[in-house]
C-alpha positions as CSV (number, residue, x, y, z in Angstrom):
1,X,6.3,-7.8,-11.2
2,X,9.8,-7.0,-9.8
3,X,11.8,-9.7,-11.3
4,X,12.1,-11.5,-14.9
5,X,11.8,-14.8,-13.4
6,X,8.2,-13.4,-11.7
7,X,5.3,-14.1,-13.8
8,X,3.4,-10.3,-15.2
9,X,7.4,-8.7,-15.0
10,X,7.8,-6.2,-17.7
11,X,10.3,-7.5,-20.4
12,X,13.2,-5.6,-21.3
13,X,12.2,-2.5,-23.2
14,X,12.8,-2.4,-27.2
15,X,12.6,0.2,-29.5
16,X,10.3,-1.8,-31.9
17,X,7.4,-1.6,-29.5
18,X,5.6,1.2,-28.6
19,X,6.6,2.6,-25.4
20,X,3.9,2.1,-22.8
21,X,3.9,3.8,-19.5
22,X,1.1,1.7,-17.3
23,X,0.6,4.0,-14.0
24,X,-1.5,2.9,-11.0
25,X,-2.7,4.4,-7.5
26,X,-2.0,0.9,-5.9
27,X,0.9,-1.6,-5.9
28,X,2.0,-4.3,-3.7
29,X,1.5,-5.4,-1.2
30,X,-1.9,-4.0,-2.0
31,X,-3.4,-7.2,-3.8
32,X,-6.9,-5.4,-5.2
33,X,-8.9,-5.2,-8.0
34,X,-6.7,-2.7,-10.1
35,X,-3.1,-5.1,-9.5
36,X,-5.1,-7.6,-10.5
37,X,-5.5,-5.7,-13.6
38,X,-2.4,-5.0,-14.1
39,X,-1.1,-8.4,-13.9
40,X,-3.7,-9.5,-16.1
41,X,-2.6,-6.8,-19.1
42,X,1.1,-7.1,-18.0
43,X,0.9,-11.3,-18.6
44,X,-0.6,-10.7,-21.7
45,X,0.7,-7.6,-23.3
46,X,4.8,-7.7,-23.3
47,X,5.0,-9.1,-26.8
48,X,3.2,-5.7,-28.4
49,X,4.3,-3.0,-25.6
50,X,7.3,-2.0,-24.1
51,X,6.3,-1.6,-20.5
52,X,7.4,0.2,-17.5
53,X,5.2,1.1,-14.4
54,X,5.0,4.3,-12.5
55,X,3.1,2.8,-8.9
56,X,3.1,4.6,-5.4
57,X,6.1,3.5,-3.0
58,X,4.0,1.0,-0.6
59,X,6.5,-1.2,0.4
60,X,10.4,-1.5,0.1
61,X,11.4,-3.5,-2.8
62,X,13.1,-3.9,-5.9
63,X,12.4,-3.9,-9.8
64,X,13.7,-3.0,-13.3
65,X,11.3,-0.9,-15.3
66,X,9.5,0.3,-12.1
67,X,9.1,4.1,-11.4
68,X,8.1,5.0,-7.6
69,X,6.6,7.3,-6.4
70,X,7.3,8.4,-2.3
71,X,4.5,8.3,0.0
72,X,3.3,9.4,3.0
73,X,2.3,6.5,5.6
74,X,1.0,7.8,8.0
75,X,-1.7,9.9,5.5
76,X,-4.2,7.1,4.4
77,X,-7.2,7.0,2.5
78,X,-9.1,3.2,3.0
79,X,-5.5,1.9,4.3
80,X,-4.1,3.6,1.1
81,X,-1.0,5.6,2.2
82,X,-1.2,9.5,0.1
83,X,1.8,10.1,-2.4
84,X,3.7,13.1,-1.6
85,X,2.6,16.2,-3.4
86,X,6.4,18.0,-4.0
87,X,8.3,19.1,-6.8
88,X,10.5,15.9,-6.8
89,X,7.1,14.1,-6.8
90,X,6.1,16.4,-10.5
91,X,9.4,15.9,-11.4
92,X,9.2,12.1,-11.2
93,X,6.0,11.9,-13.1
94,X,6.9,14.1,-15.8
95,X,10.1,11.8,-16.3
96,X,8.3,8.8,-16.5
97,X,5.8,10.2,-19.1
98,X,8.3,11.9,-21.1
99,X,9.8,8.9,-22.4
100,X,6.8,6.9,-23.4
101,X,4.8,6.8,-26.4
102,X,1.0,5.6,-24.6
103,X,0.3,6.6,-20.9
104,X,-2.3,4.0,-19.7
105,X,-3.5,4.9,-16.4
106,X,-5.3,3.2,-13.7
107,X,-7.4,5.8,-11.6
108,X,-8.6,7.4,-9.6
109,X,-6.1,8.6,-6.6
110,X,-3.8,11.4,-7.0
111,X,-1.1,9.5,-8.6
112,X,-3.8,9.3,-11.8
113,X,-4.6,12.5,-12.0
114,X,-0.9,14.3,-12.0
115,X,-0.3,11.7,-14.5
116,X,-3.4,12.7,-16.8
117,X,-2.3,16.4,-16.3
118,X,1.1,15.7,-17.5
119,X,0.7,13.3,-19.9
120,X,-2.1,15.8,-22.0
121,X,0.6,18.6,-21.4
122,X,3.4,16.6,-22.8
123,X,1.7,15.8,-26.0
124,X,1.3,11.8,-24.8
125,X,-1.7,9.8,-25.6
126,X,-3.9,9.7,-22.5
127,X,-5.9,6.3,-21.8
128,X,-7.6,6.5,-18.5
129,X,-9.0,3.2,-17.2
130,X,-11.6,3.6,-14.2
131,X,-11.6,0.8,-11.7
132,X,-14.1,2.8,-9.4
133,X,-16.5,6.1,-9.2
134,X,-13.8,8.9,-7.2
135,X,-16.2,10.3,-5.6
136,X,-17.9,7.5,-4.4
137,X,-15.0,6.5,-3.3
138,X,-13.6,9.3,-1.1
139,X,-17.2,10.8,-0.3
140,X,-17.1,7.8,2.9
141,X,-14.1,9.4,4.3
142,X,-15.3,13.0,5.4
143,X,-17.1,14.3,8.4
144,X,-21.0,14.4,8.0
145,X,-20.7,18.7,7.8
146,X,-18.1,18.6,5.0
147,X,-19.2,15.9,3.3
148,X,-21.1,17.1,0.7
149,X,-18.3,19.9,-0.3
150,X,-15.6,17.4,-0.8
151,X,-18.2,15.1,-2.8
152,X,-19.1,17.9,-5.1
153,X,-15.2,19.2,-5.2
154,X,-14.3,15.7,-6.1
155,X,-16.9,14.8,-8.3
156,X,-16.0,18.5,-10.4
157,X,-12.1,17.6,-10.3
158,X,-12.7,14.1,-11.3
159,X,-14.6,15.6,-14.4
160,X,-12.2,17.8,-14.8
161,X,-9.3,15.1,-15.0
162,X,-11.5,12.8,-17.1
163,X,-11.8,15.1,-19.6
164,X,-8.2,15.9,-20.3
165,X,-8.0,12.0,-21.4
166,X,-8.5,11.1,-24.3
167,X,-10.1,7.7,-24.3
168,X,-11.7,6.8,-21.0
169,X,-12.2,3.1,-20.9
170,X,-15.1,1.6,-18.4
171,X,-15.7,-1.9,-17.2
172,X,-19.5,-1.7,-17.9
173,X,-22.2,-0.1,-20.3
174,X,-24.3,1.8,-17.1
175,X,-20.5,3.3,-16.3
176,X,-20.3,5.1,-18.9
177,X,-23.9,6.4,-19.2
178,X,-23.3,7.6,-15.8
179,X,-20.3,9.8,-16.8
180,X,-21.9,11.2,-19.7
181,X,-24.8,12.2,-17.7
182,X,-22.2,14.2,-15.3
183,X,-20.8,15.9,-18.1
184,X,-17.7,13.7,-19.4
185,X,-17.3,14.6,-23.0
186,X,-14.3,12.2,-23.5
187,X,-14.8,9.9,-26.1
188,X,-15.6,6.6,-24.0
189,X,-15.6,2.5,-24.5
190,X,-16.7,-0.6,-22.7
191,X,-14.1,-2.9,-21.9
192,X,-14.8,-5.5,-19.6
193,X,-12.7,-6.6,-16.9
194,X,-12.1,-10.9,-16.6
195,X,-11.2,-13.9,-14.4
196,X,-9.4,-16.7,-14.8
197,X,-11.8,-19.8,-14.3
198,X,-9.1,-22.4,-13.9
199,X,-7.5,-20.7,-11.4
200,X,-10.8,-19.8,-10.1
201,X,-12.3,-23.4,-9.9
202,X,-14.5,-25.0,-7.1
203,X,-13.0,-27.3,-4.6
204,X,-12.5,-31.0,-5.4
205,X,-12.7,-31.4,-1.8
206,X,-14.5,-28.2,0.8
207,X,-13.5,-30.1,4.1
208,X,-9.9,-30.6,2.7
209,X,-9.9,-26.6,2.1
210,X,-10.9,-25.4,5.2
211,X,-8.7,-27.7,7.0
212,X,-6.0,-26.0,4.2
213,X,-6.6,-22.5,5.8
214,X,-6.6,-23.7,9.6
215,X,-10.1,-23.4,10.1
216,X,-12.3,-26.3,11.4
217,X,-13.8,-28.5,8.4
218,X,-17.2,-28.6,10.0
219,X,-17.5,-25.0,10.2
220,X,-20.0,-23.4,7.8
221,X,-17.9,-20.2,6.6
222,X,-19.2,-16.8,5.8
223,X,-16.6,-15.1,3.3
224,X,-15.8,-11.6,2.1
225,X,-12.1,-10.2,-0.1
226,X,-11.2,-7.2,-0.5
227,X,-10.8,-4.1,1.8
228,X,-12.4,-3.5,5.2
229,X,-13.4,0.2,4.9
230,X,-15.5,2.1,5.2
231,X,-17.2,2.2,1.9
232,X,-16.8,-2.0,1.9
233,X,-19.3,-1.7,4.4
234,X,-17.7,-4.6,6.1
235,X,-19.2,-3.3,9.7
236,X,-22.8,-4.3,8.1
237,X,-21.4,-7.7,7.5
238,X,-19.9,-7.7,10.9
239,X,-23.4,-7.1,12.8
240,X,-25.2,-9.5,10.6
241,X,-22.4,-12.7,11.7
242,X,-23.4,-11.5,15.3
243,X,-27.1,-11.9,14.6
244,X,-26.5,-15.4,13.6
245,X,-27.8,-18.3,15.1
246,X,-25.4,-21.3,16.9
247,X,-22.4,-19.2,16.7
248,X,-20.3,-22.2,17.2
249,X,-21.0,-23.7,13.7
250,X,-20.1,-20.7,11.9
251,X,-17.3,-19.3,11.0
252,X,-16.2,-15.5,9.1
253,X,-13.5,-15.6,6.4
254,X,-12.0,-12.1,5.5
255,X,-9.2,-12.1,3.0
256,X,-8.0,-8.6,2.7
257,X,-7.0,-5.6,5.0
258,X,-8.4,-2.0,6.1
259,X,-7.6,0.7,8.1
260,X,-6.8,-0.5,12.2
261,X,-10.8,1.2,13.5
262,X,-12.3,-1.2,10.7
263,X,-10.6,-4.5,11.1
264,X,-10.3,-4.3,15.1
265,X,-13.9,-5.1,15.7
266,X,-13.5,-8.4,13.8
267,X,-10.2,-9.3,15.5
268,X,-12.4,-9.1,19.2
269,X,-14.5,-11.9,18.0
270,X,-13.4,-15.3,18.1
271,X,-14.9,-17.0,15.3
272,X,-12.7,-15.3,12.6
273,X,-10.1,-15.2,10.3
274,X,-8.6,-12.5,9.0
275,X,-5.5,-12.9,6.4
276,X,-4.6,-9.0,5.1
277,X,-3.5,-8.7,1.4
278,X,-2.5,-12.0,0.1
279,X,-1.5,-13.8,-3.4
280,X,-3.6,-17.3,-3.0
281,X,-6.9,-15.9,-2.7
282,X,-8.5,-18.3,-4.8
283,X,-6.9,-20.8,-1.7
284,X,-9.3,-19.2,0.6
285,X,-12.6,-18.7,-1.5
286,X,-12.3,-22.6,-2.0
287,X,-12.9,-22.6,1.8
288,X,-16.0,-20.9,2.0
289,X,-19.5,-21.9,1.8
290,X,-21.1,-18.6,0.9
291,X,-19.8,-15.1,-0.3
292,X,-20.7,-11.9,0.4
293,X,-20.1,-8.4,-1.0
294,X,-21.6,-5.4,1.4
295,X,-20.1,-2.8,-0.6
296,X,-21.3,0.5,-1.1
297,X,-19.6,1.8,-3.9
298,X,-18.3,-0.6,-6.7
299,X,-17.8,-0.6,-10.6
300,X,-17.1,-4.4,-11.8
301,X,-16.1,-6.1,-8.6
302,X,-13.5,-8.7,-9.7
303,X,-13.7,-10.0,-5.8
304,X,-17.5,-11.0,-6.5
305,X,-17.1,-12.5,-10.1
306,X,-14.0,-14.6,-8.6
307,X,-16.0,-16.0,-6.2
308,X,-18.3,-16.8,-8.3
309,X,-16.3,-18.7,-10.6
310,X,-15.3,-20.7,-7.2
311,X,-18.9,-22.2,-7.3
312,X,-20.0,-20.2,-4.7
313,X,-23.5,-18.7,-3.9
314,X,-23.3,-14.7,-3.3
315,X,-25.4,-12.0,-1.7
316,X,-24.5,-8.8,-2.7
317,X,-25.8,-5.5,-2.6
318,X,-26.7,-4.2,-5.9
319,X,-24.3,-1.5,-6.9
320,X,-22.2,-1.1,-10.0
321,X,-22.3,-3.8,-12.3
322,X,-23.4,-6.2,-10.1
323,X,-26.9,-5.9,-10.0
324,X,-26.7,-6.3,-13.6
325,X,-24.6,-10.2,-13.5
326,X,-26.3,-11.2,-10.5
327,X,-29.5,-12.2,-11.5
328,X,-32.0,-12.5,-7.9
329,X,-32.1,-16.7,-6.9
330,X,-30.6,-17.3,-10.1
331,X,-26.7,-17.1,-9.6
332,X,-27.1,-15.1,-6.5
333,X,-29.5,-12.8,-4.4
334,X,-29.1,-9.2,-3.1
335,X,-29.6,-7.5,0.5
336,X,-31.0,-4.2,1.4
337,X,-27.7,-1.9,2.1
338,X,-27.2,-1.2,5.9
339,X,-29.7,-3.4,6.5
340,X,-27.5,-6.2,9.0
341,X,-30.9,-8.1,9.9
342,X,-31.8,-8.8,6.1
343,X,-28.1,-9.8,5.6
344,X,-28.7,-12.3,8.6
345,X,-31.7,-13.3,7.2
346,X,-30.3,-14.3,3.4
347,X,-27.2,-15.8,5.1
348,X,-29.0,-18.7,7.4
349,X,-31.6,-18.7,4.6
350,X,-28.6,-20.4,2.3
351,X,-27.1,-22.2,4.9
352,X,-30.0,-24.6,5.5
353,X,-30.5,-25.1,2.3
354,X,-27.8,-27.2,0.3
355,X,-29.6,-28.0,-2.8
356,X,-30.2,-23.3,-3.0
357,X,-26.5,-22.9,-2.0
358,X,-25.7,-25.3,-5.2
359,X,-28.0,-24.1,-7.8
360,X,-26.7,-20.7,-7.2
361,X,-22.9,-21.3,-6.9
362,X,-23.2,-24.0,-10.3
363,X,-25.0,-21.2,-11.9
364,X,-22.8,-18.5,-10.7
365,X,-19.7,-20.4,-12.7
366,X,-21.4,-20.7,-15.6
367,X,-22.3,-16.5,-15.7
368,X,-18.4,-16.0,-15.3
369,X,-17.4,-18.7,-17.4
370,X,-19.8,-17.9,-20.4
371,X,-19.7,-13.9,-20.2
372,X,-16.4,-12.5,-18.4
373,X,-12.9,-13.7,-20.3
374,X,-9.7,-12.4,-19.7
375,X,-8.6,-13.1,-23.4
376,X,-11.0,-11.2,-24.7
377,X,-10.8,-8.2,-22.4
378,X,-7.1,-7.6,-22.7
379,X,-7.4,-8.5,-26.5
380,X,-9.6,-5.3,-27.0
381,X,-7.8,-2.9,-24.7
382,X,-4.5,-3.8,-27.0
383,X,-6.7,-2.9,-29.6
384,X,-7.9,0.1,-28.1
385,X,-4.6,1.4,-27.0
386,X,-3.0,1.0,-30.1
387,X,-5.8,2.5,-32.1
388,X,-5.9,5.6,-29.9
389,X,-2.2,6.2,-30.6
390,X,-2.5,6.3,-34.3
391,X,-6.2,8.4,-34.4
392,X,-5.5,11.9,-35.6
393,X,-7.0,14.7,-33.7
């Protein structure tokens, strides 16, 4: 995104386009479900839009049309170093927003909500795209006495900020129901996140891909992307791989990153692999044999649908919008939350049976392929954003 040779860079800004500020919790090297987003709209919107990004400063680097915002390292929430609440901080928002016609926002984090704040102040039109449930989110990330405080304080805030938007866009129909119930009056729409089924493809050859990551070809391999955190619930999927039968066949692929106390545990065992944030991840899902999502907290899960247009069988726990594409021994299967045993259960349940683990993954593409484009979604949120800017209040 930092450079014009870079595929997803924003193109030189025009004054024929409508000015588009796109701002984001997350940025590189953070490769999650929201950059993947943002890649996605950026690839695919430059010829309508003039773009520029407002993104947290993560890591030192380069890039025209990119606003950042300072940070503080040390301060982390799921890995995610805080932005710096300061003056200079408000005064770098409310420059970014001050020049654009359309602030589309990527939430929710601090960073979103300052920019909801001062977009509505400023007179800009507010889209607010929610990639996950706040106070879901943050609600894993308090002591057991306070927790219920900062999940109600959140949850109210959250509201609070939503309704100051005005067009909140959701990945799924159950989304939004669930924020109307809590008392979002905003107007809201379905838009549906995608993948890219070439990209996302199954192997021509599994041995050959496992022997591609440096992991033995004979090795049946257990995978999971995406954060190891807390609300992940990755530890679940941790004590279920130790339940597992004849250790020395199997193996546990993690492609993604967390906080030190959650990723340690993994590193002590010696049959695993764990690759922090990378750009190839479809590289590694062709390696594995079986995917699974522990999560506790999720809205579409782009990790889960990517795997599944890899041809892979998943187990899941049904949250968000999975338990409505992941139909039980159809195109995947579902385990009790917390519950490590039933996890170990499901898992050597697939791996002795072939013939399961295919009928699931080749049903699994087809879900993605028939139901979840990235055409279509970007297509509509164009749409939307444009139509939002010319409604009259």
């Amino acid at each position: 995104m930092e450079t014009k040779e870079k595929s997803g860079t924003p193109e030189k800004v025009t004054d024929k386009k409508l000015k588009l500020l796109l701002v984001a919790d997350t940025y590189y090297p953070k490769v999650d479900g929201t950059l993947k987003f943002m890649e996605e709209f950026l690839k695919r919107s430059q010829q309508e839009f003039a773009i520029t990004l407002l993104v947290p400063l993560l890591e030192k680097r380069g890039g025209k049309h990119v606003t950042y915002v300072p940070t503080y390292q040390k301060i982390t929430i799921s890995g995610y170093p805080s932005i710096r609440l300061s003056f200079s901080t408000i005064k770098i928002v409310k420059r970014a927003i001050r020049d654009a016609d359309i602030v589309f926002i990527q939430g929710p984090a601090l960073l979103s909500y300052l920019s909801i704040y001062f977009s509505k102040k400023a007179g800009k039109k507010t889209i607010f795209y929610t990639h996950t449930i706040a106070w879901e989110l943050f609600e894993k990330f308090f002591p057991p006495l306070v927790n219920r405080i900062f999940f109600n304080l959140i949850k109210r805030l959250s509201i609070f900020f939503y309704n100051r938007s005005d067009v909140i866009l959701v990945p799924y129909r159950e989304l939004r129901e669930e924020l109307q119930h809590e008392g979002v009056k905003t107007r809201i729409i379905v838009a549906r996140l995608g993948v890219d089924i070439t990209r996302f493809s199954p192997p021509a050859n599994k041995r050959l891909s496992k022997q591609n990551v440096g992991i033995a070809s004979d090795k049946f391999v257990i995978g999971y992307v995406g954060r190891i955190s807390k609300e992940k619930n990755a530890e679940v999927l941790l004590k279920a791989f130790q339940k597992l039968k004849q250790q020395e066949e199997v193996h546990l692929l993690l492609v993604g990153d967390g906080p030190e106390d959650q990723v340690q545990p993994f590193r002590e065992i010696p049959n695993c692999t764990i690759t922090g944030f990378v750009p190839d991840v479809q590289k590694y899902l062709k390696a594995m044999d079986l995917f699974v999502m522990p999560s506790l907290t999720e809205t579409t899960s782009l990790a889960t649908l990517e795997a599944m247009a890899t041809g892979l069988p998943v187990i899941a726990t049904k949250v968000g919008f999975i338990k409505s594409y992941i139909v039980k021994d159809q195109n995947g299967t579902f385990f009790p939350r917390n519950s490590a045993g039933m996890l170990a259960m499901k898992i050597e349940k697939l791996r002795k049976d072939p013939e399961l683990r295919q009928k699931l993954g080749r049903n699994a593409r087809k879900t993605v392929a028939y139901g979840f484009s990235w055409e279509r979604s970007i297509n509509k949120i164009k749409r939307l954003l444009k139509e939002a800017y010319n409604r009259k209040e």
